[in-house]
Structures are given as structure tokens and as C-alpha cells.
C-alpha positions in Angstrom: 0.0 0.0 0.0 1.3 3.2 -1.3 0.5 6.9 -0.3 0.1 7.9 -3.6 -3.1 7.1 -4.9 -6.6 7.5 -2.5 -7.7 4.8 -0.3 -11.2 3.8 -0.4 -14.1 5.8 1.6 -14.3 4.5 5.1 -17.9 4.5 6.8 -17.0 5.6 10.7 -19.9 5.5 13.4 -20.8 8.7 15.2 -17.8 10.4 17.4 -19.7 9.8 20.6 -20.5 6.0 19.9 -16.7 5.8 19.3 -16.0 8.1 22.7 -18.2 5.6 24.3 -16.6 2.2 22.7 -13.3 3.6 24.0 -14.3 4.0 27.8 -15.2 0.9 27.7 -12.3 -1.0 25.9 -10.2 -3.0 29.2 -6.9 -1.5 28.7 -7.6 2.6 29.0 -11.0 1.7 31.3 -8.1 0.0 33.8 -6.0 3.1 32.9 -8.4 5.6 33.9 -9.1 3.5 36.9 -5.0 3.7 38.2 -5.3 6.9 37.5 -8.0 7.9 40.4 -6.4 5.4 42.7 -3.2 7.1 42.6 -2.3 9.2 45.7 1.0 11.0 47.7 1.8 7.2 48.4 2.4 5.7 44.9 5.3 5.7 43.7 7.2 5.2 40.2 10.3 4.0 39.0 12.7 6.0 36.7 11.3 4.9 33.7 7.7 5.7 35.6 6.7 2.5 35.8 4.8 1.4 39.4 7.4 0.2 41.5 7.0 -3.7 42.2 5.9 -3.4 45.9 2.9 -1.2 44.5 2.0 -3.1 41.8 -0.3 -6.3 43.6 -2.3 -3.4 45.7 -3.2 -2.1 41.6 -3.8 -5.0 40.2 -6.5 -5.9 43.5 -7.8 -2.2 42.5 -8.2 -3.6 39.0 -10.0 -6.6 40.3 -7.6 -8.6 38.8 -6.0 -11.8 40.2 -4.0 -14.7 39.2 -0.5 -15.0 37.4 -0.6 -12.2 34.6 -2.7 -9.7 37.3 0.5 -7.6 38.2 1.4 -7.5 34.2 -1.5 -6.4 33.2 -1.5 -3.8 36.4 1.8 -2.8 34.7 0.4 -2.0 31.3 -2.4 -0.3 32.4 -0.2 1.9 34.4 2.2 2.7 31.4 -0.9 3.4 29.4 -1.9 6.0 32.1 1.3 7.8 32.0 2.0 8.2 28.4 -1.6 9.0 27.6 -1.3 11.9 30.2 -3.9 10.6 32.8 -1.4 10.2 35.6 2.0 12.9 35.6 5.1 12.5 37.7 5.2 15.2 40.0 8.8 14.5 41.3 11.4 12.1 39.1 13.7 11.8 42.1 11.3 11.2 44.4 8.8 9.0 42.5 6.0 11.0 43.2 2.8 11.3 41.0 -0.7 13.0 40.6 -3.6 12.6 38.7 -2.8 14.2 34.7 -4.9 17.1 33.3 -6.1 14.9 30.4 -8.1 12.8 33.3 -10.7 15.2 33.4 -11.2 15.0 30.1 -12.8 11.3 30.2 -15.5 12.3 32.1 -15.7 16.1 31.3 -14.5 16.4 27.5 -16.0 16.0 24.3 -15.8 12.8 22.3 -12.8 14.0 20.3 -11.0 14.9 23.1 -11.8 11.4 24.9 -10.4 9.5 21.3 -7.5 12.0 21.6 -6.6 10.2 25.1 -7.5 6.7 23.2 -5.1 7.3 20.1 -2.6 7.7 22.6 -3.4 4.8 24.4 -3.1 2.7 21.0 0.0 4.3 20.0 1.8 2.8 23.5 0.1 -0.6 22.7 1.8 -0.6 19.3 4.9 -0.2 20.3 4.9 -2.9 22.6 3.2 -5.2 20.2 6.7 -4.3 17.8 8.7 -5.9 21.0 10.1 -9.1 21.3 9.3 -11.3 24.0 10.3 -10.7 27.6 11.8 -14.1 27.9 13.8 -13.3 24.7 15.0 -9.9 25.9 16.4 -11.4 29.2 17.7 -14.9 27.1 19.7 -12.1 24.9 21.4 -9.8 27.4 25.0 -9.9 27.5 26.8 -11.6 30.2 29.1 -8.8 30.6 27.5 -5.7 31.0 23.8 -6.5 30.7 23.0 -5.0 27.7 20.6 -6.8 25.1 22.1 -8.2 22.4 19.7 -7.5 19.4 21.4 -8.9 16.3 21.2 -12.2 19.0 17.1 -11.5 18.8 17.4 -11.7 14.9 15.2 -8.6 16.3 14.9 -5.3 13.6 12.9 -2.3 15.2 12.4 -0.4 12.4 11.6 -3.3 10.0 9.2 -5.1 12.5 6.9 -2.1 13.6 6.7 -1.6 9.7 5.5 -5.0 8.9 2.9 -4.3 11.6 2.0 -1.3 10.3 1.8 -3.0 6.7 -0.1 -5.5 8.1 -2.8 -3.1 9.9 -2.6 -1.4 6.8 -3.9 -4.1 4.6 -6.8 -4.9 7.0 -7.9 -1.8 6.7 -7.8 -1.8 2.8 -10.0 -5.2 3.2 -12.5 -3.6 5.8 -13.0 -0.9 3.6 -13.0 -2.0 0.1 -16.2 -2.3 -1.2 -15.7 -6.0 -2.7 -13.9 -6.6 0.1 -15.3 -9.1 3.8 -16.1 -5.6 5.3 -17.4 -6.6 8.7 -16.3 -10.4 8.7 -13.2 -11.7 10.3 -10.5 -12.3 8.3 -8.2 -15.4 8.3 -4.9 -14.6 10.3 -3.2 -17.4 7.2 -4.3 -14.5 4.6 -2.9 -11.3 6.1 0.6 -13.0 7.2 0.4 -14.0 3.5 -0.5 -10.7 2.3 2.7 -9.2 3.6 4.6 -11.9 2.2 3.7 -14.0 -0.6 4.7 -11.8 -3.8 1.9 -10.8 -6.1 3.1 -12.6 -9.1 4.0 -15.8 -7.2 1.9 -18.8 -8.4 2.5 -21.8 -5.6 4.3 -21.0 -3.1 7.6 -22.3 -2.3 8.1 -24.2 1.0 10.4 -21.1 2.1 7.7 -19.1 2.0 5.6 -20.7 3.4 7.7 -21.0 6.4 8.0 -17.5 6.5 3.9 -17.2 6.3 4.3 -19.5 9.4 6.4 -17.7 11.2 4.6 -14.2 10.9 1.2 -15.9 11.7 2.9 -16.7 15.4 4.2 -13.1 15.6 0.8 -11.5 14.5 -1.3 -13.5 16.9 0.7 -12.6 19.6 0.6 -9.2 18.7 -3.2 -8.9 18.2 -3.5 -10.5 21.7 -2.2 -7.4 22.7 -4.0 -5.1 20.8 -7.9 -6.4 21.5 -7.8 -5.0 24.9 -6.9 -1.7 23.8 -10.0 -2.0 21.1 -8.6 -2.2 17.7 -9.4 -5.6 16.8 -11.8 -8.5 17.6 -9.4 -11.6 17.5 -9.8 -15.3 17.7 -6.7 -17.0 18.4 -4.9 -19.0 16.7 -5.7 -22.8 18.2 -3.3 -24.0 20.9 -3.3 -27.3 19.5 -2.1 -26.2 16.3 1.2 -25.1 18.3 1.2 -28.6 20.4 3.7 -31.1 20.4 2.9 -33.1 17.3 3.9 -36.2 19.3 1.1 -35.3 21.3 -2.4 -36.9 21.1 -4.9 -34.0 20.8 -7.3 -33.9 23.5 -10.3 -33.6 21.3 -10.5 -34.4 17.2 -9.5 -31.4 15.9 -10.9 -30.2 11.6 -7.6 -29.4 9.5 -9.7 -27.4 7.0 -11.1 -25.0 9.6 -9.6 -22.2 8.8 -11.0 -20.2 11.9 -8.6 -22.6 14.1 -5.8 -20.7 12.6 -6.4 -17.0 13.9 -9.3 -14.8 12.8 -9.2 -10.8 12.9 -11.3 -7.9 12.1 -11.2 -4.3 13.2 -13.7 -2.7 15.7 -15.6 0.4 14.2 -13.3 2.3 16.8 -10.0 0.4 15.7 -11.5 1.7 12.0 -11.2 5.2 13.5 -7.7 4.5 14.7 -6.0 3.3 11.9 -7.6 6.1 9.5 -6.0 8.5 11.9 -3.0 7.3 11.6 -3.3 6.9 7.9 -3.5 10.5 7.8 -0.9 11.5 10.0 1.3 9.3 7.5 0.4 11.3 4.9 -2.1 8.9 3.2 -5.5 10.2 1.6 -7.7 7.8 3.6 -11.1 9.8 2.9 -13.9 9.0 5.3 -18.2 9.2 4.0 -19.1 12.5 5.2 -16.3 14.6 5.0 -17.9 16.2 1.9 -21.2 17.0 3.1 -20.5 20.8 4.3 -18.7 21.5 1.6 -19.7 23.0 -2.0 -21.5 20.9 -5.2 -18.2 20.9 -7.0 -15.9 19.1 -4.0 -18.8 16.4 -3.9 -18.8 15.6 -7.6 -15.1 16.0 -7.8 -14.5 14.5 -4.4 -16.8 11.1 -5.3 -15.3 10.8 -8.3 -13.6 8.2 -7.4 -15.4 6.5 -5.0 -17.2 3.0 -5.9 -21.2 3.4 -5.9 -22.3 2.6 -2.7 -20.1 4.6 -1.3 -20.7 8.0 -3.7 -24.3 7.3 -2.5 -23.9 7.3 0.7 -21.4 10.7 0.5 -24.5 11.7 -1.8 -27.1 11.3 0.5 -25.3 13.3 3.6 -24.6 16.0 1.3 -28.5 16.5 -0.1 -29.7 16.1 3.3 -27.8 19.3 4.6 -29.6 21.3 1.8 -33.2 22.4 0.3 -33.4 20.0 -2.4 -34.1 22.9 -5.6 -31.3 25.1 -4.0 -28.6 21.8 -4.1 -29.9 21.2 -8.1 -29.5 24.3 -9.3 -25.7 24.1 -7.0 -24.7 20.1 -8.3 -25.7 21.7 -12.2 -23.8 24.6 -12.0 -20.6 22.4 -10.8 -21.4 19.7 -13.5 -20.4 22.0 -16.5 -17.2 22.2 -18.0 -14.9 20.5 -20.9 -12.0 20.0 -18.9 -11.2 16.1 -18.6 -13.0 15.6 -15.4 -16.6 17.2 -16.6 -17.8 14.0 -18.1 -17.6 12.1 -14.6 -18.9 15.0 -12.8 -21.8 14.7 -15.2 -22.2 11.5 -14.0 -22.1 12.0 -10.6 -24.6 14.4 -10.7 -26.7 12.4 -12.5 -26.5 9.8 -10.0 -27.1 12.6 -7.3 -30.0 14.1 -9.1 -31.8 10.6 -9.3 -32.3 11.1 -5.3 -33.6 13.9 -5.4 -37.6 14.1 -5.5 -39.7 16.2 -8.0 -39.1 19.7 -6.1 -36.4 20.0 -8.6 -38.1 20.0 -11.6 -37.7 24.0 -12.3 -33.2 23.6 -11.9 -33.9 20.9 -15.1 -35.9 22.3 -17.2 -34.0 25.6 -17.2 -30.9 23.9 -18.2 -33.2 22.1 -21.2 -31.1 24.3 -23.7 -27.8 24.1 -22.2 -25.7 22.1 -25.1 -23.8 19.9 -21.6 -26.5 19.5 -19.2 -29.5 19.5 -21.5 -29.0 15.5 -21.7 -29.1 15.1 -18.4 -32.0 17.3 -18.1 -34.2 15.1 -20.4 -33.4 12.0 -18.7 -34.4 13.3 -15.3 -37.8 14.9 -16.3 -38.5 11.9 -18.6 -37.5 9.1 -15.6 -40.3 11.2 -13.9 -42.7 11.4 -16.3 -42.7 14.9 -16.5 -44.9 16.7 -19.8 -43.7 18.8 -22.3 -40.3 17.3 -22.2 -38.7 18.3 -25.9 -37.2 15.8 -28.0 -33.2 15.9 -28.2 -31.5 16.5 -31.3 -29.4 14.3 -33.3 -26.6 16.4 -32.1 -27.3 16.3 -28.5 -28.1 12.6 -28.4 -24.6 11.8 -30.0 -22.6 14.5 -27.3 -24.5 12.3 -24.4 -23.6 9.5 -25.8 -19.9 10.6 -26.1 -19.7 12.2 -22.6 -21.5 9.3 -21.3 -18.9 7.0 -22.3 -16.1 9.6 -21.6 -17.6 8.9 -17.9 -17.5 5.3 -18.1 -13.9 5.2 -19.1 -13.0 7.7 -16.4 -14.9 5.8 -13.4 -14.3 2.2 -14.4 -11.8 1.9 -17.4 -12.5 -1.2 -19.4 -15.0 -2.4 -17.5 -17.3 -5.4 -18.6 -19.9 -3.1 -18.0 -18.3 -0.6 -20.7 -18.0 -3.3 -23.2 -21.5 -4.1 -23.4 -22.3 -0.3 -23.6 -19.9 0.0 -26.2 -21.3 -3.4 -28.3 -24.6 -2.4 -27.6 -24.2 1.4 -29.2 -22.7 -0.1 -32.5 -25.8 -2.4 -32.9 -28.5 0.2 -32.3 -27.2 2.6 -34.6 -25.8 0.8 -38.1 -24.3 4.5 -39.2 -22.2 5.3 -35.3 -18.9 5.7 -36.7 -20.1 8.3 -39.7 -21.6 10.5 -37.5 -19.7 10.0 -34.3 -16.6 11.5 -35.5 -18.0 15.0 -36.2 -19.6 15.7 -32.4 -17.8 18.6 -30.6 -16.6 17.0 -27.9 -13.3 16.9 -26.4 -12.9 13.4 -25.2 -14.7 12.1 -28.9 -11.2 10.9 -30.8 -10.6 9.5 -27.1 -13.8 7.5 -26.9 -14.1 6.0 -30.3 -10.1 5.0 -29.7 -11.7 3.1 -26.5 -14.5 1.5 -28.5 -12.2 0.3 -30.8 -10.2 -1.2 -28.2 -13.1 -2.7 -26.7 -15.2 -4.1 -29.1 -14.9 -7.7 -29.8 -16.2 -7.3 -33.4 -12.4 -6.9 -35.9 -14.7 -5.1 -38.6 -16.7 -2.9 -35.7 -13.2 -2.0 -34.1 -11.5 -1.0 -37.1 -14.6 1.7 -38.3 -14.2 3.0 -34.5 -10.2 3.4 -34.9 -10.9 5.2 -38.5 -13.4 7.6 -37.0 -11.4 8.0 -34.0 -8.6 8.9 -36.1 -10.9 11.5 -38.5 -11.6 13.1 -35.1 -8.4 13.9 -33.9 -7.7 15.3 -37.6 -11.0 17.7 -37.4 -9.3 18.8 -34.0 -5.9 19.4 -35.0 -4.5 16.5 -32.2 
């Protein structure tokens, strides 16, 4: 995944549903919870960590009990200091008070509450980037007790960016419009996804090693990060990682692929990794973010957005405005001969069909107008308005043109377009002739498609030749 092109639109539920999903995810819930039990006794370490003695009386604050109770008293605490909920008063001393942002749970809008909760994430991602305690301590040097990383076959850098690639590419899934959206994806298919090269047929037994191996790194690491609220994970079965000279406990189903991890992200942890998109310099647009502003951003802005979600971006927008007022505004923006106006066309065409018969006045004073005339006809005539004029030869042949000059634009060479494109040359035996001549700046652009698309040799050729006498009228 690149930052160069747009990711697609993400659908996020309402800031305060978020706020609220935060509060109650474990990890910054125990954090707020450290953070009001904190008083002139507690005390931190130099990194600011609770010292040991401290840290069983927080974890029975926590409620928590049993071996991993003090740990997760520990990470809870950490979470509370870098997110600003707890600050040390006094390095030396170890002393600390309740933070400024700890007001701001209870007393601050939801934005400033998922402020607090980003931070909270960002400390849980770099310990999910960390190897193993047990590791760390098998690795330090004998000598001075310093960790040995190249002992740890351990990279920093490299490992927090596979996790970020990896996130990344979940996020791409959950948000692609063909993609499992709110279904769990197999754990096998991300580790893949990260490293089984595109163009690789079956993959080597070295590779799949490697898949292997990053499956056990990612499920530890979205252990970690469910508490915190970004995922919902099912782990990856603990008879899978058995001794195989073992005799399973229970029959166990090879081909069920759930048994080998299964991960989606939360609507919040949809929130979190677009933030973080952004702040990375990816465009990582989000359905809404057009609705307050003008009729040209929406048609320009859903340009490029698959259907359901230019709808959806479509239906905020309309809803914000009197619907003969936001006509007359998505027509005005829909003219031009620049290389974008025949998708912007389009878009309003898709935005006018939701909008009821109030704007019936905005179309039929653009019946004359040579580019949105068309569009006009179609509308009223879809509606079964009266008095709707018949188009002329000339204006059927420049919709049919910018028409397809959309198509190409929002899909390329689309099945869709192909049977457009087949069906045109069938309806109308002399096309070609007449095609050529309409004064249309993407015309030699659109027959060149046509020829390119059509499965007919003898069709395609007369579109090449008329493409060809069109960009000779023009002068290109």
C-alpha cells in the first residue's frame, strides 16, 4: 500500500458511539481506573513505571487476580502515563498526581476522549513491535547487561513496519467495497498478504515457512492489541502449536480455517487506523467529510469512490440542503470541458436521481444548455414529466460521447463498458459516420476506447478510422 493514490471511503460510526466504545475497551478503562487510585503514596520508577511493591495493591484495585494480574496492572499503568492521565510530580522522588487529560474522560467531548485513546493505542503498538520478555532477558550480554539485538534476529524499524503493513492491509479489506467488510479475516491470509509476492503462483516451501512464522508473531501481537480495542481476535488454536507427538485432547478439523487465527477491526479500531493513515500522509477519505462543503468538492470528491459509497457521500450532502437550491448548485458544478466534466456529469446524475420532483424548475431551465440538456431530459422523462422536448441528433450523440467519456473515467475497461460499447454499435448501423464529427473533447478519445473494446475486428477497425478522422478535425 502506497500513499500515492486515495484509499477507499471508510464508513466511521458517530464520534460519541466511538468516545463511548473507548471507555469501555479493558486497557484505558483499567488506565483511567490507576489513574483515580493514585495518591501522595504511589510511587514510580525512573522509567515511571509502578514500582513492584505497589504493583499487587493495583492490580486488587483492578480486580484482577491470578499469574498475569501484576502485568496487566503494569500495562495499564504505562498506558496511564503516556496518555497523560497520571503525571510525575517529582522524578527523584517518584512522586505522582492525577494528569490534566483525566478530566477529560468524564468532562471532555468525544474527540478529546479518542485524543486520550489514540494515545493509548500508540503505546500498545509499540509494545506489540517488542520481542518477547523471555527473549529480551535470554539475549542480554553476560558482561555488562546490555541486550544483544542482532542475538534477537530482532529489527525495530523493520518489525513495527510490517505491523504497520499489516494493519494497513486490513484496513484496505475492511474498507474496500468488494472486500469481507465486517467479517473476520483469516490470520493465514494477512501474514500471506505481507509476504507472498503478487506474481507468485505456488508458493515455495520457504515461503511458506516464512507465512508460518509471521502468523505466530501476529497473533501474539493482536492478543495485545484487542484490549486496547482495535481488533476483535480469535486466536490462533493451541493445539495447532502442540507437540505433534502429542495426542490432541479432542478431534480437531484441519480445513477449519478459523482454528488458525481470525481478525477484524472494531468500528473504533476503523477510527484509529484512518488517523493514523493520515498522520502518515495517506489520503484515507472517510463518508461525510464532503457534506459541508460545495456541489463541486462532492462531484469532484466522489469521483472516485465505488457506488455505494458516492451514494452514501450523496445522501449526507442532499440532506444538509433544500433540495431545488442543491440542483440548481450540483448543475452549475457539472459543467465544464475539462477532462473531469464527463464524470462530474455522471455524478450528478447519480445525485440528481435522489432527489424528489421539487427540482423539476433547476432541469428544465438547463433544457437548452448544449452539456447539461442530456441530463435534463433524462431526469424529467424518468419522472414522467410533460412537455419534455425531444433531443436532437446532435445532443443525443454528445451524451452518448460524454457518457462514455464517464465510463472510461470511473471504471476503465470495464465489462460493463464493453457491453455499452457493443450495444451502441448495434443500435445505430451508421455510429462511426456520424460520431466522429460531435464537438466533444474526449470524442477521438472515446471512439479509440471503443475500438479497443469491441470484440467485433470489422466494428473496431470503423471505430479506430473515426477516432482517427476526429483527432484530424481537432488538430490533435
Amino acid at each position: 500500500m502506497t500513499d500515492s493514490s486515495p484509499l477507499p471511503p471508510v464508513r466511521l460510526h458517530p464520534e460519541a458511539e466511538l468516545a463511548r466504545d473507548a471507555l469501555s475497551t479493558p486497557l484505558l478503562s483499567r488506565a483511567a481506573r490507576l489513574a483515580r487510585w493514585a495518591g501522595p503514596d504511589t510511587r514510580v520508577d525512573a522509567g515511571g513505571g509502578l514500582v513492584d511493591e505497589q504493583l499487587p495493591a493495583a492490580a486488587e484495585a483492578l480486580g484482577l487476580d491470578g499469574d498475569e494480574a501484576a502485568a496487566y496492572a503494569s500495562e495499564a499503568w504505562r498506558v496511564a502515563v503516556d496518555t497523560g492521565l497520571v503525571e510525575i510530580v517529582d522524578e527523584e522522588a517518584g512522586t505522582v498526581a492525577a494528569g490534566e487529560d483525566l478530566a477529560l474522560l468524564t468532562g471532555g467531548a468525544p474527540h478529546d476522549v479518542l485524543g486520550v485513546w489514540l494515545g493509548a493505542l500508540e503505546t500498545v503498538l509499540a509494545d506489540a513491535s517488542v520481542p518477547d520478555l523471555d527473549d529480551i532477558v535470554d539475549a542480554m550480554s553476560a558482561q555488562d547487561g546490555e541486550v544483544d539485538l542482532s542475538s534477537l534476529d530482532w529489527d525495530p524499524e523493520a518489525e513495527s513496519e510490517f505491523l504497520d503493513g499489516v494493519l494497513g492491509n486490513l484496513y484496505l479489506l475492511t474498507v474496500t467495497e468488494d472486500g469481507p467488510g465486517e467479517s473476520p479475516v483469516p490470520l493465514p491470509a494477512l501474514a500471506a498478504s505481507m509476504i507472498v509476492p503478487s506474481d507468485m503462483g505456488e508458493p515455495t516451501n520457504d515461503v511458506l515457512e516464512q507465512v508460518s512464522d509471521a502468523m505466530m508473531r501476529l497473533d501474539d501481537q493482536f492478543r495485545l492489541l484487542e484490549p486496547v480495542g482495535l481488533v476483535d481476535y480469535q486466536p490462533v488454536d493451541e493445539a495447532l502449536m502442540a507437540d505433534t507427538d502429542e495426542e490432541p485432547a479432542a478431534p480437531v478439523d484441519d480445513t477449519d480455517v478459523s482454528r488458525y487465527g481470525m481478525v477484524r477491526l472494531t468500528p473504533l479500531g476503523l477510527y484509529g487506523l484512518r488517523a493514523r493513515l493520515l498522520d502518515a500522509g495517506f489520503e484515507a477519505p472517510a463518508v461525510g467529510d464532503l457534506a459541508d462543503k460545495g456541489a463541486d468538492a462532492l462531484l469532484d470528491g466522489t469521483a472516485g469512490f465505488p457506488p455505494a459509497a458516492a451514494q452514501a457521500e450523496t445522501e449526507q450532502w442532499l440532506a444538509r440542503r433544500e433540495p431545488l437550491a442543491a440542483t440548481r448548485e450540483l448543475l452549475a458544478a457539472a459543467k465544464g470541458l475539462d477532462a473531469g466534466a464527463p464524470l462530474r456529469r455522471l455524478r450528478c446524475q447519480q445525485a440528481l436521481s435522489l432527489v424528489g420532483t421539487e427540482a423539476e424548475p433547476a432541469l428544465r431551465a438547463v433544457l437548452d444548455d448544449p452539456e447539461l440538456g442530456g441530463l435534463a431530459r433524462v431526469w424529467l422523462t424518468e419522472r414522467g414529466a410533460p412537455d419534455v422536448p425531444a433531443p436532437s441528433e446532435d445532443l443525443v450523440f454528445w451524451l452518448t460521447v460524454d457518457t462514455v467519456a464517464a465510463q472510461l473515467a470511473a471504471e476503465g475497461n470495464s465489462d460493463e463498458l464493453r457491453g455499452l460499447v457493443e450495444g451502441l454499435a448495434q443500435q445505430h448501423s451508421g455510429f462511426f459516420t456520424a460520431a466522429w464529427r460531435v464537438d466533444h473533447p474526449a470524442t477521438a478519445d472515446v471512439l479509440e476506447a471503443m475500438g479497443r473494446l469491441h470484440p467485433d475486428k470489422r466494428v473496431a477497425k470503423e471505430a479506430r478510422k473515426a477516432a482517427f478522422k476526429a483527432r484530424s478535425q481537432h488538430g490533435s
